[in-house]
C-alpha positions as CSV (number, residue, x, y, z in Angstrom):
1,X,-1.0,-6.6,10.7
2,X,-4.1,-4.3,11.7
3,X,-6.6,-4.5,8.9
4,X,-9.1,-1.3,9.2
5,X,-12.2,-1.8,7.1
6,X,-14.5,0.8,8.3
7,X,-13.7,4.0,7.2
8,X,-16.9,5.7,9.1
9,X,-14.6,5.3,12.3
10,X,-12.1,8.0,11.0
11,X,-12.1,11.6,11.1
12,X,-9.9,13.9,8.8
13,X,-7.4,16.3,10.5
14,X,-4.7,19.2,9.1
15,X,-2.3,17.9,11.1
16,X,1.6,20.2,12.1
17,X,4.3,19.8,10.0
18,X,6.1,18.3,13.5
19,X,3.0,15.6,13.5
20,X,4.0,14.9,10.0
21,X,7.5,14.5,10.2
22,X,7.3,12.1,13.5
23,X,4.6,10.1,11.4
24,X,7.0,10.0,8.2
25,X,10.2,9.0,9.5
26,X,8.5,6.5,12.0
27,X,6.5,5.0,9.0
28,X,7.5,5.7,5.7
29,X,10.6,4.0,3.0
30,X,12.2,7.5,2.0
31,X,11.0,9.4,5.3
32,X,10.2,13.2,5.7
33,X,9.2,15.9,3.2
34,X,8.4,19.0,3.7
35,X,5.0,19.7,2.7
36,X,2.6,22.7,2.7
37,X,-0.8,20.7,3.3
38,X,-1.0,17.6,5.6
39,X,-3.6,15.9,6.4
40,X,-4.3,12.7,8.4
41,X,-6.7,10.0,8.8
42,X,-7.6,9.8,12.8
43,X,-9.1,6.3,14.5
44,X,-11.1,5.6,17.1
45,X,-10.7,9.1,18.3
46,X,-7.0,10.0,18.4
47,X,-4.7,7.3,16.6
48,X,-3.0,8.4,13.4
49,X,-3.1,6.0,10.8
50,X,-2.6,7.5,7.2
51,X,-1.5,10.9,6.2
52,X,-0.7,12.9,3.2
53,X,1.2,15.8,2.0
54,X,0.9,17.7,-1.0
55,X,3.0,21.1,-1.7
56,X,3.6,23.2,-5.3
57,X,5.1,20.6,-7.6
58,X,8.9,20.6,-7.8
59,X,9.2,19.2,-12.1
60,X,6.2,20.4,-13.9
61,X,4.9,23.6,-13.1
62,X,1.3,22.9,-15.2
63,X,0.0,21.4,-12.0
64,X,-1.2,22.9,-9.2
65,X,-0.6,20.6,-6.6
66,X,2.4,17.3,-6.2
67,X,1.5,14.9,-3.8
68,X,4.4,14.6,-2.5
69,X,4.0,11.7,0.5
70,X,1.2,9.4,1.4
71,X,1.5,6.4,3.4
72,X,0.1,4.0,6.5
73,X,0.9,3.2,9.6
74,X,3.3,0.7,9.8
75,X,1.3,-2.6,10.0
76,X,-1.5,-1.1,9.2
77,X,-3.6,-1.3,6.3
78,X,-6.1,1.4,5.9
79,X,-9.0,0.5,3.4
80,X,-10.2,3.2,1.3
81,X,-7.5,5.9,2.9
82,X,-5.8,6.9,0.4
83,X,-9.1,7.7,-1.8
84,X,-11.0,9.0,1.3
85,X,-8.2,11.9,1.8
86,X,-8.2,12.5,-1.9
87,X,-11.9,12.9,-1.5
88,X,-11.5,15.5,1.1
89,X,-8.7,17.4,-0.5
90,X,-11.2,17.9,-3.3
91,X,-13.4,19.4,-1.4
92,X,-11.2,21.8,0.8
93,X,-8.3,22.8,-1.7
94,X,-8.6,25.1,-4.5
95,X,-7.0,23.3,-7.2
96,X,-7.5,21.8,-10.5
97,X,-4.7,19.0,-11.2
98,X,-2.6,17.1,-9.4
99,X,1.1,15.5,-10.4
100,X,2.8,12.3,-8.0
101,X,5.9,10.6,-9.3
102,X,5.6,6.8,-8.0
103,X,9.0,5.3,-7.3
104,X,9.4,1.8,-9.4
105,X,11.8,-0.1,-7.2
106,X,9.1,-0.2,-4.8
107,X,5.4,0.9,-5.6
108,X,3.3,-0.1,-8.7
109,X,0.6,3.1,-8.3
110,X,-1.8,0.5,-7.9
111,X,-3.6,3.1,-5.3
112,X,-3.3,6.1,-7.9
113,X,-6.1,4.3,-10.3
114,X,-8.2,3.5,-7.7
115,X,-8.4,7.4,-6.7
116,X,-8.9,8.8,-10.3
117,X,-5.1,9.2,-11.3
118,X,-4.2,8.3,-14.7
119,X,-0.3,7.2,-15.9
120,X,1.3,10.1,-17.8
121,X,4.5,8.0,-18.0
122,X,7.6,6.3,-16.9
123,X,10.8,8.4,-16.7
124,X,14.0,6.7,-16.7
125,X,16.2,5.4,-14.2
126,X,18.0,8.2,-12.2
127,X,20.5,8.0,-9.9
128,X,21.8,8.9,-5.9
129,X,25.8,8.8,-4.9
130,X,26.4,6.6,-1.6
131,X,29.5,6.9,0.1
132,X,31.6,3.8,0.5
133,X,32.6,4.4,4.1
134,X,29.7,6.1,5.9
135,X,26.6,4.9,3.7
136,X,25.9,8.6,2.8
137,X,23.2,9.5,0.5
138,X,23.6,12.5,-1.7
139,X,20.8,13.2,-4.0
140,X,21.6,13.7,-8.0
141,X,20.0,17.1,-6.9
142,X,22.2,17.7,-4.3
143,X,25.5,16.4,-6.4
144,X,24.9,18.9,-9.2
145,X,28.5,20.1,-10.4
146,X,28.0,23.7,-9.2
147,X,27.2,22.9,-5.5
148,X,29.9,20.2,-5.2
149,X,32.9,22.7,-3.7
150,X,30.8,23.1,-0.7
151,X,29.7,19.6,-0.5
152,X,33.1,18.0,-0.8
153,X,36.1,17.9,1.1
154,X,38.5,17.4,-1.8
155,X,36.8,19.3,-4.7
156,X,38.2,20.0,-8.1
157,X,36.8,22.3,-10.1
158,X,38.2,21.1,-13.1
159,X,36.4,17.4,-12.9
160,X,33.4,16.5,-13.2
161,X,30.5,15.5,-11.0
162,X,31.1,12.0,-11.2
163,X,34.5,12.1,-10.5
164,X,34.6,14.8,-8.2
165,X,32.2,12.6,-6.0
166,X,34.3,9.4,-6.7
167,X,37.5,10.7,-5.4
168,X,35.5,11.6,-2.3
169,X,34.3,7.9,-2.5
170,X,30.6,8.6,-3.3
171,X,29.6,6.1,-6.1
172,X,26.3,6.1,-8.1
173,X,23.7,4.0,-7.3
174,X,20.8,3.8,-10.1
175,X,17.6,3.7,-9.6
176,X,14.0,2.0,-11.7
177,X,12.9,5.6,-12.8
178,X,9.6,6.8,-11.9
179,X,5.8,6.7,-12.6
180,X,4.8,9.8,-13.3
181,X,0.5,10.2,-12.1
182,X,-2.0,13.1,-12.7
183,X,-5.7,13.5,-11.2
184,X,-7.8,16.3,-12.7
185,X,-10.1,17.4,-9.5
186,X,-13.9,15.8,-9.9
């Protein structure tokens, strides 16, 4: 585990959507998002260690921004990251609030407060479908009755999601729900 401690050592970068996916799927639980702004933390001169992504929020349209992924290198704990690219999105994005939804199962928010973000709430548990044999994820999302047909290989229409996806031997998995975060910008 790399501890980094002084933040003067970093240098903020935009950073390619490529640089972002490597970064994500190399580092982070639930792996690539598509984002519109990225931005990275950069030590001793070209290292990577933290990045974020923010894009137009995909539940609550009376925010400007989501922040959508945020996370370290993989043993590495940045000090002060997280809040120092908060610090600089204030200061190049033209926004004035900002939603994140914190998964419960495996984050307390515990960096949101110490960046300014309050706790709107915390949803209920939701749900993906895993398939038995392969160990497929299918988002609730994705399982939505209406895209099913050309999801699944045997589809009937008159089923419904649930058991459409259980005769294909996807089964739901549920989930802790969310916390739900907003920042106002300073």
């Amino acid at each position: 585990m790399l501890l980094i401690n002084q933040i003067k050592l970093y240098k903020i970068k935009s950073i390619t959507d490529k640089e972002f996916k490597e970064f994500l799927n190399k580092n982070h639980l639930q792996g690539y998002a598509s984002c519109k702004y990225r931005f990275g933390l950069v030590y001793n001169g070209d290292e990577l260690v933290c990045v974020i992504g923010l894009n137009t929020p995909r539940f609550d349209k009376d925010y400007d921004l989501e922040l959508v992924r945020f996370c370290n290198k993989l043993d590495y704990i940045v000090i002060g990251g997280m809040n120092k690219l908060i610090s600089y999105i204030d200061k190049t994005l033209d926004f004035k609030s900002i939603i994140s939804y914190v998964d419960r199962k495996l984050f307390t928010g515990h960096s949101y407060y110490k960046c300014g973000f309050e706790l709107v709430k915390s949803t209920r548990p939701s749900y993906v479908y895993v398939n038995v044999n392969t160990g497929k994820v299918v988002s609730r999302f994705k399982a939505q009755k209406h895209k099913l047909d050309t999801l699944l290989e045997n589809y009937d229409p008159n089923l419904s999601e649930k058991e459409n996806m259980n005769r294909n031997k996807y089964f739901r998995v549920y989930d802790c729900g969310t916390f739900v975060f907003r920042r106002l910008k300073k």
